[in-house]
C-alpha positions as CSV (number, residue, x, y, z in Angstrom):
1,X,85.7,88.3,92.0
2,X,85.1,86.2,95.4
3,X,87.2,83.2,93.5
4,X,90.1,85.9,92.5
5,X,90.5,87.4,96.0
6,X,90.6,84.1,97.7
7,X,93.1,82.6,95.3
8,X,95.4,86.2,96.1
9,X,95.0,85.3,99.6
10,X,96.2,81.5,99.4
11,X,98.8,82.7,97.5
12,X,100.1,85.2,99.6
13,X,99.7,82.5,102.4
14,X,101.6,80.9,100.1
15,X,104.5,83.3,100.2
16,X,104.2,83.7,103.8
17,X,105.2,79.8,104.3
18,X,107.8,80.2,102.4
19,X,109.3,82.9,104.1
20,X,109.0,81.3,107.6
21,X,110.3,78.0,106.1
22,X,113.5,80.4,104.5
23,X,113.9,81.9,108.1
24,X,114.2,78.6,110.3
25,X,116.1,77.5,107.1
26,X,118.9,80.2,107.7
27,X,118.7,80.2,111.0
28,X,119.7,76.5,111.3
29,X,122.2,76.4,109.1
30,X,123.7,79.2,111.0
31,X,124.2,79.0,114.5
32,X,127.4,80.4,115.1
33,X,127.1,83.1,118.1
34,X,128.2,86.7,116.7
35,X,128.2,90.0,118.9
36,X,127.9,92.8,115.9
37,X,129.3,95.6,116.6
38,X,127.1,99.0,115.2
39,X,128.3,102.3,115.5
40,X,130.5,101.4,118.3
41,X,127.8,99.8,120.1
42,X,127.1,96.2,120.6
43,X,123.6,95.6,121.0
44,X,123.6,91.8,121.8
45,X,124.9,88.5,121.0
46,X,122.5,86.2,118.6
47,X,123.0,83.5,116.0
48,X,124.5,84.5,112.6
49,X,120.7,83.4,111.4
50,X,119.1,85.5,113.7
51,X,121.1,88.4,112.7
52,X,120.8,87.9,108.9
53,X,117.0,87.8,109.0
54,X,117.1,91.0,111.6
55,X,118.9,92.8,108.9
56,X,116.4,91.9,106.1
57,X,113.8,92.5,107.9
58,X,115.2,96.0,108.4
59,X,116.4,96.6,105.1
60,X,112.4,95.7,103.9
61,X,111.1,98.0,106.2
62,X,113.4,101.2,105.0
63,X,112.8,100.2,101.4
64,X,108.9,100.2,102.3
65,X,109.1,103.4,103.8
66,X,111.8,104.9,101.2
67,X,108.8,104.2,98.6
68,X,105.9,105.6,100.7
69,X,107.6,108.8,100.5
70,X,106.4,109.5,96.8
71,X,103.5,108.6,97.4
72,X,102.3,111.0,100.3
73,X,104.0,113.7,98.2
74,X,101.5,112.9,95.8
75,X,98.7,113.1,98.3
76,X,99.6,116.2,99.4
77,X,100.2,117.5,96.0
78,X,96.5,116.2,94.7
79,X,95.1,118.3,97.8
80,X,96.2,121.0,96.9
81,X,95.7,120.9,93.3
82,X,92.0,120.1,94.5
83,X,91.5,123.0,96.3
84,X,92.8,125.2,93.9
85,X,90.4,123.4,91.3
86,X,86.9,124.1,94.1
87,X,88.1,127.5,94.0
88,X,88.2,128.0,90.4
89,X,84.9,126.6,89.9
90,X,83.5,129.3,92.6
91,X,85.3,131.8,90.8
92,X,83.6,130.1,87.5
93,X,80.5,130.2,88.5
94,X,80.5,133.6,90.2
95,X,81.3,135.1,86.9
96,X,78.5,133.1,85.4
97,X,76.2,134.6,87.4
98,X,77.3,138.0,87.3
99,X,76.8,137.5,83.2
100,X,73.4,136.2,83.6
101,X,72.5,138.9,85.5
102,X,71.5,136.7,88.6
């Protein structure tokens, strides 16, 4: 298992390279100044490059969040469902005992 997680973890360093390396990439090969304009506000002036890889980084941080959303939804929905299961069980075993006579 040692030889399986440290393999993962080249590979994702892996991955990581290669996303710097695709970052300076862009932003070289685009260095034209741009002042974006968002919502009528112009936050301030960068490279095309710099702007492109803002953007993606945004858009993968919305996208992660947009999927987390699910997912605590289940969490809370398990909670519940686990209380509701401990107090069946007391319920269970209360009517056990009151058959048995205890």
């Amino acid at each position: 298992m040692s030889f399986l997680r440290w393999l993962m973890h080249v590979f994702l360093g892996f991955v990581a390279l290669l996303c710097v390396a695709l970052g300076i990439y862009i932003s070289v090969e685009n260095p034209q100044i741009i002042s974006p304009v968002i919502a009528g506000y112009s936050p301030f002036s960068g490279s095309v490059g710099v702007w492109l890889i803002a953007m993606l980084l945004l858009g993968i941080l919305l996208g992660v969040l947009a999927s987390l959303l699910p997912l605590f939804t289940q969490r809370r929905r398990v909670r519940g469902l686990s209380r509701q299961l401990k107090k069946m069980e007391r319920e269970l075993q209360a009517a056990h005992r009151k058959v048995s006579g205890d």
